[in-house]
Backbone as CSV, one residue per row, in Angstrom:
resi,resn,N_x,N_y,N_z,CA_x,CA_y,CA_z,C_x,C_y,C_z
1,UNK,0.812,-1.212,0.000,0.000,0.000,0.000,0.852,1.271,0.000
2,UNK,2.271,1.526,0.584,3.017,2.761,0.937,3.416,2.941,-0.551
3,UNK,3.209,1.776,-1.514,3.827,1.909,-3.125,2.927,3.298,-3.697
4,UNK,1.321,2.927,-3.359,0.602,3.875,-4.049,0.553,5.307,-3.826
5,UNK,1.123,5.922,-3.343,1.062,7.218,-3.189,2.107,7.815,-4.134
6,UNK,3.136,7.645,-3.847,4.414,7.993,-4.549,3.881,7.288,-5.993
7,UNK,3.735,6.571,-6.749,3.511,5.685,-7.607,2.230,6.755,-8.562
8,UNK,1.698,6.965,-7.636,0.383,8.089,-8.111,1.206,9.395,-8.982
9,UNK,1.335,9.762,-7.727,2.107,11.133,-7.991,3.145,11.549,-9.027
10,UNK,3.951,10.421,-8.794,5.501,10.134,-10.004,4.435,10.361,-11.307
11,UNK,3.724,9.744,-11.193,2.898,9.072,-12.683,2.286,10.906,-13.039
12,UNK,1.683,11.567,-12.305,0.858,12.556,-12.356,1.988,13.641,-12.572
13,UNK,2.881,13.419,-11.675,4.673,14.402,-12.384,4.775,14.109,-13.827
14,UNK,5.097,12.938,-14.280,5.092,12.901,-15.811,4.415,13.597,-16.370
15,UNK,3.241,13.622,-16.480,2.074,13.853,-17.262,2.197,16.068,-17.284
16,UNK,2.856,16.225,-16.138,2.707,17.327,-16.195,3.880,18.248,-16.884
17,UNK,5.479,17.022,-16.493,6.166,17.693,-17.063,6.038,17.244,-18.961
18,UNK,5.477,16.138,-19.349,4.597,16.369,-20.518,4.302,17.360,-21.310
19,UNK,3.536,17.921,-20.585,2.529,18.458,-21.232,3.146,19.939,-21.696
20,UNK,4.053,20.302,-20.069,4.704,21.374,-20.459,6.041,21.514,-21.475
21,UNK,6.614,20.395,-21.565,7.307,19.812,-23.106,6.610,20.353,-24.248
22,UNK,5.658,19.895,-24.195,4.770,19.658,-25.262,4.584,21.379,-25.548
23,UNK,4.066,21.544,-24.836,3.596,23.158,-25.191,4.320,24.335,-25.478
24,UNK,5.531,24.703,-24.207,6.598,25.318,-24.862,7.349,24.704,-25.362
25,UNK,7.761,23.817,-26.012,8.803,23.131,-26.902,8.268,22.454,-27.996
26,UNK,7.099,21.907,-28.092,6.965,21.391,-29.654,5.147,22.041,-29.879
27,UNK,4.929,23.309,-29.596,4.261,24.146,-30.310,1.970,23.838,-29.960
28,UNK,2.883,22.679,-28.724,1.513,21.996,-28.895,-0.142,23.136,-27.850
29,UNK,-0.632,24.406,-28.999,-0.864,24.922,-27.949,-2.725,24.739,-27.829
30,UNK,-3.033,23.310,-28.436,-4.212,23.402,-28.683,-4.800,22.478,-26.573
31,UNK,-3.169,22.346,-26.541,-3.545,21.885,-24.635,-3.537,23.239,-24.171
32,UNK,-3.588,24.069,-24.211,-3.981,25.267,-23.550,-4.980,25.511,-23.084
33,UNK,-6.010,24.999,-22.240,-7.321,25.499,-21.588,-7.523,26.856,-21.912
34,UNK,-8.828,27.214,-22.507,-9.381,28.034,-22.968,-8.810,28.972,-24.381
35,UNK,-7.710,29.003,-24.730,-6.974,29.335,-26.068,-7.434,28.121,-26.675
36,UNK,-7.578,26.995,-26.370,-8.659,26.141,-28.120,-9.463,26.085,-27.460
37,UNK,-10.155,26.832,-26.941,-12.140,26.823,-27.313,-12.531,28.361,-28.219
38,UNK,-11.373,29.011,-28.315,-11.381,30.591,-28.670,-11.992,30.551,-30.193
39,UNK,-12.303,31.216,-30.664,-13.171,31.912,-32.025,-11.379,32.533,-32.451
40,UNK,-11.118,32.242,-33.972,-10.046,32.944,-34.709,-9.553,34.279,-34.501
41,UNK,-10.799,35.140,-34.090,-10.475,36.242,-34.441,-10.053,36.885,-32.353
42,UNK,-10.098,36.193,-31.787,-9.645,36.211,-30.216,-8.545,35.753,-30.129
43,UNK,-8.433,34.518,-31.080,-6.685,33.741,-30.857,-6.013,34.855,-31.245
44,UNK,-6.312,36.316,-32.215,-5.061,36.924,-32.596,-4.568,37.565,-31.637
45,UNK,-5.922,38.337,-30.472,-5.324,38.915,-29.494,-4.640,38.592,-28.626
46,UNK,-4.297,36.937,-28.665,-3.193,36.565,-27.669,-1.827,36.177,-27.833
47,UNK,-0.802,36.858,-27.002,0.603,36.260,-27.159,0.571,34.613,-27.031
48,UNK,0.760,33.588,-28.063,0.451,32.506,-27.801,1.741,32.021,-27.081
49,UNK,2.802,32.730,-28.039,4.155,32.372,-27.730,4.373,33.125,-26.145
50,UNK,4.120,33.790,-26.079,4.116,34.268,-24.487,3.481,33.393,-23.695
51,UNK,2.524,33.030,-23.556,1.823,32.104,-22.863,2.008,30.554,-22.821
52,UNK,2.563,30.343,-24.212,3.014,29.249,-24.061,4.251,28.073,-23.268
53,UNK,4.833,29.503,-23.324,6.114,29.713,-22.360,5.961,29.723,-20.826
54,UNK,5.242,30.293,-20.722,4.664,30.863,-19.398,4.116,29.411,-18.878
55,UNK,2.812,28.996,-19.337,2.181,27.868,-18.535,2.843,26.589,-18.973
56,UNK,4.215,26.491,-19.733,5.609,25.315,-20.101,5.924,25.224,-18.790
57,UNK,6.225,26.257,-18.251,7.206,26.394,-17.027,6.638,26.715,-15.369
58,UNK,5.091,26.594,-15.563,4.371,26.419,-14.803,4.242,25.406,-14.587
59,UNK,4.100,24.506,-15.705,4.057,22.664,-15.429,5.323,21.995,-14.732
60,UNK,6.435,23.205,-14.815,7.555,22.817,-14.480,7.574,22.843,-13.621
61,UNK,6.983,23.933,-12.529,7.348,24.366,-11.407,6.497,23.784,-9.936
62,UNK,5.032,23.328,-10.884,4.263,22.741,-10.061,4.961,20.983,-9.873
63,UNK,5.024,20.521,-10.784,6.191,19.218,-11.215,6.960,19.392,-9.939
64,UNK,7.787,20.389,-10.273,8.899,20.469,-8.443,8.028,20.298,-7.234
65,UNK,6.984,20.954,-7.402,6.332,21.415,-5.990,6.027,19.305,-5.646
66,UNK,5.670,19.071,-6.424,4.989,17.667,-6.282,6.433,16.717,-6.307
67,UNK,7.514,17.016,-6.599,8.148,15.778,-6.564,8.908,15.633,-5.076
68,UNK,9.227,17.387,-4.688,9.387,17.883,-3.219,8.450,17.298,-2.189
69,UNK,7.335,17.294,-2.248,6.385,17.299,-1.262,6.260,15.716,-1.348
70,UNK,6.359,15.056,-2.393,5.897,13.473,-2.389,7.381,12.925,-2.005
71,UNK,8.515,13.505,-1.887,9.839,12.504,-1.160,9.692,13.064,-0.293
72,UNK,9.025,14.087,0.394,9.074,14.624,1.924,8.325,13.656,2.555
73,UNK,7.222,12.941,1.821,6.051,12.529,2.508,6.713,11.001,2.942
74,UNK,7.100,10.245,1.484,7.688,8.956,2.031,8.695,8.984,2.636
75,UNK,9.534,9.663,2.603,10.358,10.094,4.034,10.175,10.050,5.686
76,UNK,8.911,10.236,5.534,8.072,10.292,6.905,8.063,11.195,7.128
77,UNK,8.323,12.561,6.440,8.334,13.913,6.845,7.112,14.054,6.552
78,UNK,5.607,13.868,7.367,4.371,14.344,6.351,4.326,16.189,6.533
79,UNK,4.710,15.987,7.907,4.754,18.027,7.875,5.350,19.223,6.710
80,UNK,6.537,18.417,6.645,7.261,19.285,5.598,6.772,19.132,4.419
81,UNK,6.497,17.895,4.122,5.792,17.500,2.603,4.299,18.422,2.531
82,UNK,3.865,18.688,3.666,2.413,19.520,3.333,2.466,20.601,3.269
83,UNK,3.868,21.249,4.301,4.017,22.683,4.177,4.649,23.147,2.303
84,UNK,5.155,21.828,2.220,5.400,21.841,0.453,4.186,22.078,-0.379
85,UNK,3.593,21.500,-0.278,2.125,21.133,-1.013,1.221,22.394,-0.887
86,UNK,1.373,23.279,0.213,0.914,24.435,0.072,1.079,25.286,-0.683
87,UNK,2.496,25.161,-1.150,2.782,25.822,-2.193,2.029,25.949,-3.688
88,UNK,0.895,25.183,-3.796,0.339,24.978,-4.728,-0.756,26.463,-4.564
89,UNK,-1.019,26.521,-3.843,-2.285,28.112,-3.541,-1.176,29.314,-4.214
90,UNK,-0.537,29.596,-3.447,0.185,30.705,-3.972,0.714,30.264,-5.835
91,UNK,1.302,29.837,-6.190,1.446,29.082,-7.467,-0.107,29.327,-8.415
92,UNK,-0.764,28.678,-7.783,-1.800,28.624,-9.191,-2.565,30.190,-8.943
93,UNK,-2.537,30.967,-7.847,-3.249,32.048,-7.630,-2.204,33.141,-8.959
94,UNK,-1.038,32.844,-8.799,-0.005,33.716,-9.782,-0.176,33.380,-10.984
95,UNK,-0.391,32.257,-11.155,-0.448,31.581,-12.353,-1.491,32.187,-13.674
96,UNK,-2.691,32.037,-12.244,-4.009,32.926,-12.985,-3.696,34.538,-13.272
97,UNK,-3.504,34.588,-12.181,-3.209,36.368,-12.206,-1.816,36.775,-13.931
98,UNK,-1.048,35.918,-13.716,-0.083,35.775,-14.854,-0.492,35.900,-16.418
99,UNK,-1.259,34.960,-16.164,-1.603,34.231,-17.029,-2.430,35.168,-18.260
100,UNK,-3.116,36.369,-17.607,-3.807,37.527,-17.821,-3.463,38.117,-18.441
101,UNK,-1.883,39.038,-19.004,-1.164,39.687,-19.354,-0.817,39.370,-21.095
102,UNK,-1.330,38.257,-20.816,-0.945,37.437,-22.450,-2.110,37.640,-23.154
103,UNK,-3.424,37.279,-23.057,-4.224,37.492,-23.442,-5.193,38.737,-23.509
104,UNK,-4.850,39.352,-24.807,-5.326,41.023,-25.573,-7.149,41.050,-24.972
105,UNK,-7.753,39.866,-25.263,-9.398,40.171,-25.148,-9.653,40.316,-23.609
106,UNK,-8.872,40.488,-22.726,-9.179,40.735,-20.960,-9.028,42.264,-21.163
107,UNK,-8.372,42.873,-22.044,-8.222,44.521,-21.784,-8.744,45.296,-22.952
108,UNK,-9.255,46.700,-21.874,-9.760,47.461,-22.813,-8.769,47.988,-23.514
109,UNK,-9.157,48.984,-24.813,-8.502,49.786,-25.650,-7.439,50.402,-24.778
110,UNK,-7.775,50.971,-23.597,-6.687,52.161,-22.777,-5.992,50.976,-22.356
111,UNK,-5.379,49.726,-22.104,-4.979,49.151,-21.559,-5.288,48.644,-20.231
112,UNK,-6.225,48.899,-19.833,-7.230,48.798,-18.117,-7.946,47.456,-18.678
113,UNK,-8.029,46.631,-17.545,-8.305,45.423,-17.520,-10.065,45.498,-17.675
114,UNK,-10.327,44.671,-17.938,-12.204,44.854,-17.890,-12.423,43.904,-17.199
115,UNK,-13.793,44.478,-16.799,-14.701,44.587,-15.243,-14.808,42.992,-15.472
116,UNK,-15.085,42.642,-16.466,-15.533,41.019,-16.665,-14.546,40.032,-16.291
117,UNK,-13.515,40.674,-16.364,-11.931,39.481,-16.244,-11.793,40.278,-14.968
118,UNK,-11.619,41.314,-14.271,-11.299,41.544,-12.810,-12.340,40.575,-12.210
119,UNK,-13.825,40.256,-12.340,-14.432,39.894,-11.568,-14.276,37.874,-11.295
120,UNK,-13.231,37.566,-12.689,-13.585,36.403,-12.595,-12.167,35.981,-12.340
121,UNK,-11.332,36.757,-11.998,-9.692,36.635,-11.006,-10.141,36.696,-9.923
122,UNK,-10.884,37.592,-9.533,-10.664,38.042,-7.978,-11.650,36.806,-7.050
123,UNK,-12.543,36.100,-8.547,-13.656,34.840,-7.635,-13.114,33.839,-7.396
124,UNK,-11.815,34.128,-8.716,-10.878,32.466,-8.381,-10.307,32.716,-7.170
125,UNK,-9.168,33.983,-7.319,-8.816,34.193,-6.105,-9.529,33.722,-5.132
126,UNK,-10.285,34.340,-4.388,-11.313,34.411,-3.167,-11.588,33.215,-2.926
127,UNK,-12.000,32.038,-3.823,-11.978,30.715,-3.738,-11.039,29.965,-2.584
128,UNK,-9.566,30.034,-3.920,-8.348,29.984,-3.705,-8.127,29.949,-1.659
129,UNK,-8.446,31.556,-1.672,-8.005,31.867,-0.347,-8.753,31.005,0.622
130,UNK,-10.154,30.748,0.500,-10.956,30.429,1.430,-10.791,28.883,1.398
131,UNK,-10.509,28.290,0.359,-9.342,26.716,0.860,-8.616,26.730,1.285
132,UNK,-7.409,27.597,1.342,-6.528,27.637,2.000,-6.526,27.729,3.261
133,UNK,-7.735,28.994,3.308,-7.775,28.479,5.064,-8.694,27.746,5.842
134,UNK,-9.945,27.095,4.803,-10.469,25.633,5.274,-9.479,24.672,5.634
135,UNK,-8.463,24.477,4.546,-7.457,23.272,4.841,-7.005,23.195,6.062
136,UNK,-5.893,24.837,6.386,-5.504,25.631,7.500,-5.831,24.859,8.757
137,UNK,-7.311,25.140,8.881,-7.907,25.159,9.965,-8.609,23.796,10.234
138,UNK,-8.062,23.161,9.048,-8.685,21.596,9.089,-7.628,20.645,9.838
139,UNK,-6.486,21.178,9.455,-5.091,20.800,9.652,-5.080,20.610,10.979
140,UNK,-5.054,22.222,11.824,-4.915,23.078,12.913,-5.732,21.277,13.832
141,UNK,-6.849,21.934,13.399,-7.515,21.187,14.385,-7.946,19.703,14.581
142,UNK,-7.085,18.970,13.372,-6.517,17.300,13.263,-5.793,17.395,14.123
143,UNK,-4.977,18.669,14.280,-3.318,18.253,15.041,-3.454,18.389,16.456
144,UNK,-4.329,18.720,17.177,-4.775,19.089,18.290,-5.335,17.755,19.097
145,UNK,-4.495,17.879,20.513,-4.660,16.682,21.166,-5.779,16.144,21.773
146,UNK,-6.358,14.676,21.070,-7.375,13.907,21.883,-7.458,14.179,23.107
147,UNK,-8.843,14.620,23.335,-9.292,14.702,24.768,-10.178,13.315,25.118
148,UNK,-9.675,13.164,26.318,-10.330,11.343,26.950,-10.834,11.834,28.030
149,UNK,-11.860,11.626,28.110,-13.122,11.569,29.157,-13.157,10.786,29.839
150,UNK,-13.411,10.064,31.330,-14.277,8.812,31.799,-15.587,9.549,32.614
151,UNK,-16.738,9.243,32.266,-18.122,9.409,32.622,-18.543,8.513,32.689
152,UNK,-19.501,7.855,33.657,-20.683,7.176,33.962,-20.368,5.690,33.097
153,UNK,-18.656,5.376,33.713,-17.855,3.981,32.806,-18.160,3.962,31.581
154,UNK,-17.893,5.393,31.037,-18.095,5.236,29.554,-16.541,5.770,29.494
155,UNK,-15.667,5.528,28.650,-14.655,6.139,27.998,-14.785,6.876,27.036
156,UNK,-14.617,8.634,26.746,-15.638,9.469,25.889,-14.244,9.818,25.054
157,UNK,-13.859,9.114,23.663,-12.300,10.115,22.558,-12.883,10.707,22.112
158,UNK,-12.646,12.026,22.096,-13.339,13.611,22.053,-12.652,14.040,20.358
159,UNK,-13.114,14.743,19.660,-12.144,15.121,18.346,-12.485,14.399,17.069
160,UNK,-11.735,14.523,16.385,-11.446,13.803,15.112,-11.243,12.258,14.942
161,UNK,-12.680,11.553,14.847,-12.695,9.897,14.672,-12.782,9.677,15.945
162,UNK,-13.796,10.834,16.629,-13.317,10.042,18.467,-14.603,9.199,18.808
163,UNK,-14.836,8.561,19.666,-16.034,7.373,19.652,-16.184,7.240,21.139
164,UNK,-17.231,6.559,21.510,-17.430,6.128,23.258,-17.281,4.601,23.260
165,UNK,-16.559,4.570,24.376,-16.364,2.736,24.689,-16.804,2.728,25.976
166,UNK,-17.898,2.195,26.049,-17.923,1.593,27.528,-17.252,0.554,27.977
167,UNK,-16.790,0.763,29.658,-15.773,0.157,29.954,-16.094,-1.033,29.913
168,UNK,-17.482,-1.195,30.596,-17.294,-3.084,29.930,-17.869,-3.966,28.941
169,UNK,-17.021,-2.913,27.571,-16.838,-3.242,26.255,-15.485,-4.246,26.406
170,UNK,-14.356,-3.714,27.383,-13.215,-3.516,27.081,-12.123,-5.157,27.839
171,UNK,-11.796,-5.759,26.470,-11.453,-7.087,27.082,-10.376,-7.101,27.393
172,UNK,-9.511,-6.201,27.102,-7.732,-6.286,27.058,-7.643,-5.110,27.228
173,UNK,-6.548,-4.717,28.961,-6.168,-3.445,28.332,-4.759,-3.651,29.463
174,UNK,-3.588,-2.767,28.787,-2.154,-3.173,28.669,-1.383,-1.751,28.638
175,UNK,-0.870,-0.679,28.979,0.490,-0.209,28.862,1.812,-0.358,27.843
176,UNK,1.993,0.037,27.003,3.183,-0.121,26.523,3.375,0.899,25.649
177,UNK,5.056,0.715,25.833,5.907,1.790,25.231,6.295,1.149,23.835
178,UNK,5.809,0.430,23.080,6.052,-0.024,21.649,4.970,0.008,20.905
179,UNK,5.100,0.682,20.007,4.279,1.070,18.730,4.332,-0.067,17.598
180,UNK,3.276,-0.835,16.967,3.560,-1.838,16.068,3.753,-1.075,14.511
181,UNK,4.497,-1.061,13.778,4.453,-0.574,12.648,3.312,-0.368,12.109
182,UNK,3.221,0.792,11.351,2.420,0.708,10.855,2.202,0.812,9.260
183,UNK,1.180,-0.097,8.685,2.201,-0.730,7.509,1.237,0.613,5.781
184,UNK,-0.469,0.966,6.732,-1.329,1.631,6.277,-2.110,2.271,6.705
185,UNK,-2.518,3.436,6.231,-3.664,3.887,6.683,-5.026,3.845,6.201
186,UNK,-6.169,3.351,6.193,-7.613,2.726,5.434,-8.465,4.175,5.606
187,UNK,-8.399,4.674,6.861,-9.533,6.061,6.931,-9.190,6.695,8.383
188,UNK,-7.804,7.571,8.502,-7.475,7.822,9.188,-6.881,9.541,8.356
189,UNK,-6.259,10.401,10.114,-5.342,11.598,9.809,-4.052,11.039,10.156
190,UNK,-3.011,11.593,9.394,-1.534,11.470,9.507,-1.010,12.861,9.042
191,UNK,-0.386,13.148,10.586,0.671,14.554,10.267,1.772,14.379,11.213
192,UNK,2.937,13.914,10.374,3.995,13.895,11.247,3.778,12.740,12.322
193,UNK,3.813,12.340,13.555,3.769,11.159,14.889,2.597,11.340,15.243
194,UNK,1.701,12.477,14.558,0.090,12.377,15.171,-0.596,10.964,13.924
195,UNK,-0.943,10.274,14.475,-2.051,9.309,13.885,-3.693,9.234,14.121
196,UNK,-4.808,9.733,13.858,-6.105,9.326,14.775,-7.026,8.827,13.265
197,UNK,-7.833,8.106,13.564,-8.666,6.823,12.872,-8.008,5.652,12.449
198,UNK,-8.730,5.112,11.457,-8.695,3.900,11.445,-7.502,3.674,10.211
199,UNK,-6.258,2.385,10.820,-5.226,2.241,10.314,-4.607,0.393,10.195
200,UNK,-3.949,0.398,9.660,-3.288,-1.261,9.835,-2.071,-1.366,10.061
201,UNK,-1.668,-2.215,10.816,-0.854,-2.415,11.804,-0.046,-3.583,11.366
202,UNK,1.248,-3.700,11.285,1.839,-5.058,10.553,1.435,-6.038,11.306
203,UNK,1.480,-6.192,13.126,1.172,-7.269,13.994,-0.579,-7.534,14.515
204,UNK,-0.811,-6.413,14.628,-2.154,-6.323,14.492,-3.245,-6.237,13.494
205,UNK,-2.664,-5.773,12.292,-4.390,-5.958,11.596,-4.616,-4.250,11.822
206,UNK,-6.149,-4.386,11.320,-6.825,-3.371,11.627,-6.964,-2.618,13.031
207,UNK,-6.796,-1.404,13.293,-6.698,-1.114,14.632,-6.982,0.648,14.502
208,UNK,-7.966,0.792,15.704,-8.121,2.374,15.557,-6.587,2.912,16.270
209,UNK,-6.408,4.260,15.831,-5.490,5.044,16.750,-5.919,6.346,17.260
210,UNK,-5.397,6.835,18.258,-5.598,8.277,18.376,-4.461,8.285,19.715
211,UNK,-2.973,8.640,18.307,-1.739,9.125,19.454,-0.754,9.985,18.681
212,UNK,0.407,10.124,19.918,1.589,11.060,19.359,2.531,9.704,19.306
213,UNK,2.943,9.204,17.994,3.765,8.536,17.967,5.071,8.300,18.916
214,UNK,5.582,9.780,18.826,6.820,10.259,19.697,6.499,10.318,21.047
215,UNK,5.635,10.015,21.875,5.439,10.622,23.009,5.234,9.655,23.748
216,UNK,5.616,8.229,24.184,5.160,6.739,24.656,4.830,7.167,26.441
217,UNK,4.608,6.599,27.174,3.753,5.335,26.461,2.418,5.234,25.739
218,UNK,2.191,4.264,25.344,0.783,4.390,24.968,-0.481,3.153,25.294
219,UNK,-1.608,3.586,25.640,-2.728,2.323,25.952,-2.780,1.345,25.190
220,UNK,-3.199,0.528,25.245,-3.869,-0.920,24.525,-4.699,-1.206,24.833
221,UNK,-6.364,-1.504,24.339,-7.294,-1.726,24.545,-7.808,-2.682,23.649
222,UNK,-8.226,-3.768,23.850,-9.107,-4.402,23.132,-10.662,-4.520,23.099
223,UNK,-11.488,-4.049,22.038,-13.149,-3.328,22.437,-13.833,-4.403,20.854
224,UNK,-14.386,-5.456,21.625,-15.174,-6.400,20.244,-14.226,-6.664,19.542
225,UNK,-13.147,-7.316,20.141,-12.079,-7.757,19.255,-11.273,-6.685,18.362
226,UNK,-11.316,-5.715,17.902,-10.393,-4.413,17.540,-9.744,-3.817,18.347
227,UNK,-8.349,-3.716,17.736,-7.406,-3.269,18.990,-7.667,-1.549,18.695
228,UNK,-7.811,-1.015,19.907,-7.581,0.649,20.080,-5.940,0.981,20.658
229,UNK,-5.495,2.080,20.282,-4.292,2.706,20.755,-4.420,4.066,21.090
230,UNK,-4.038,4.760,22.186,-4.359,5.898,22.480,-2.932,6.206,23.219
231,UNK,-3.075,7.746,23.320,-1.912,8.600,24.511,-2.113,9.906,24.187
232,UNK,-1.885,10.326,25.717,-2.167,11.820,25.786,-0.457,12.218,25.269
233,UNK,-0.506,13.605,25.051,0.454,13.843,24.925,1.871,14.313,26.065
234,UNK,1.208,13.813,26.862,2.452,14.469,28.061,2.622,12.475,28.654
235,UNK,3.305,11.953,29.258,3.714,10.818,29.656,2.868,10.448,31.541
236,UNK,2.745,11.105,31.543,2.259,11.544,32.821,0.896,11.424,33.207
237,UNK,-0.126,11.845,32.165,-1.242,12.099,31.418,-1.719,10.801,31.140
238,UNK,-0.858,9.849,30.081,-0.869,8.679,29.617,-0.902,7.607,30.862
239,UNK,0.049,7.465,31.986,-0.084,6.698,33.051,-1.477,7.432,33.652
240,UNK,-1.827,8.184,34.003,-2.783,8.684,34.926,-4.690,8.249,34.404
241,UNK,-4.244,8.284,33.128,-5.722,7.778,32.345,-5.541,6.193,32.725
242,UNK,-4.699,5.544,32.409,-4.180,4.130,32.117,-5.208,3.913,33.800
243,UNK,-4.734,4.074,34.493,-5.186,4.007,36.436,-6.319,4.194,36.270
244,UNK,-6.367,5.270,35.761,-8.271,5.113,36.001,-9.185,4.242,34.928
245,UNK,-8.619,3.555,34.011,-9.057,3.145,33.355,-9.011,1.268,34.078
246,UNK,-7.966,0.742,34.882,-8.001,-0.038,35.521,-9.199,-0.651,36.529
């Protein structure tokens, strides 16, 4: 399974540095989104050769962004690989904005842009921005530490993929400072040693998580035969739940 990601991506790098081959170097400019859907007499107003150049080396640059961010990732760096991958907002926001300058039918006679092409930059834009900080804040608050409850012998994982176990769900439960590899993730978050949902385990199988890799020890619970893994993030925290969970 760790084949398919990288395997994806490599494949989706080709295709891009492709295309941008193709376009600034062998003339191919009918891949140009929206320059071949154009009427003859619009293709004249555009620098083709300007543009062609331009979004050649855009394919180039996004190509980097993706080959950076996908050896950061199998690396185990997922942080750095995403703070890479961000790079894609700023990139395609320029890209558009760029991209503008080439094409004669966005401007009036005086050279002033028209109202019709300001309004349909500034929507991409605005888009743009407001993913960026959905993601942001999607991120933010994946990365933020499981809160564990005990109420009325219920065990309450608070957050992202968090669930209630009542305690006497719970057939196995164990202490330890060893983490089983982990070989996949099926429907889980991964950033960096944070893990929470559902993942596979080389010794275990299927198994929920919600921990800081780096931060041991960590619980063991067995709930209907599925192993759970949990830890707060302080060590201290982790023994003190463990006790009351006894």
């Amino acid at each position: 399974m760790d084949y398919i990601f990288p395997v994806t991506m490599g494949f989706t790098v080709l295709i891009l540095i492709g295309l941008g081959v193709l376009v600034k170097h062998y003339k191919a400019y009918w891949l140009i989104s929206g320059y071949n859907t154009m009427s003859k007499e619009k293709k004249k107003n555009v620098d083709i050769e300007g543009l062609a150049k331009f979004t050649g080396n855009m394919c180039f640059a996004i190509g980097i962004v993706m080959i950076l961010g996908t050896a950061a990732i199998s690396l185990s760096q997922e942080i750095l690989g995403t703070i890479i991958f961000t790079a894609f907002f700023p990139l395609t926001v320029y890209m558009i904005i760029k991209a503008q300058k080439y094409d004669g039918n966005n401007f009036n006679p005086d050279g002033t842009m028209k109202r019709k092409s300001k309004i349909l930059i500034w929507g991409i834009c605005t888009f743009l921005l407001l993913t960026t900080v959905g993601v942001s804040v999607m991120l933010y608050y994946s990365y933020q530490p499981t809160d564990f409850v005990i109420e009325n012998n219920v065990l309450h994982i608070k957050g992202l993929y968090g669930e209630e176990i009542p305690l006497s769900d719970i057939s196995e439960l164990s202490l330890r400072y060893d983490l089983p590899e982990i070989t996949s993730r099926t429907n889980g978050f991964s950033l960096g040693s944070v893990k929470k949902g559902h993942f596979r385990l080389k010794s275990l199988g299927k198994a929920k998580l919600f921990l800081d890799a780096s931060q041991p020890p960590f619980i063991y619970l067995m709930r209907n035969g599925q192993p759970v893994i949990f830890n707060c993030w302080e060590k201290e925290e982790t023994e003190n739940l463990f006790r009351k969970l006894k």
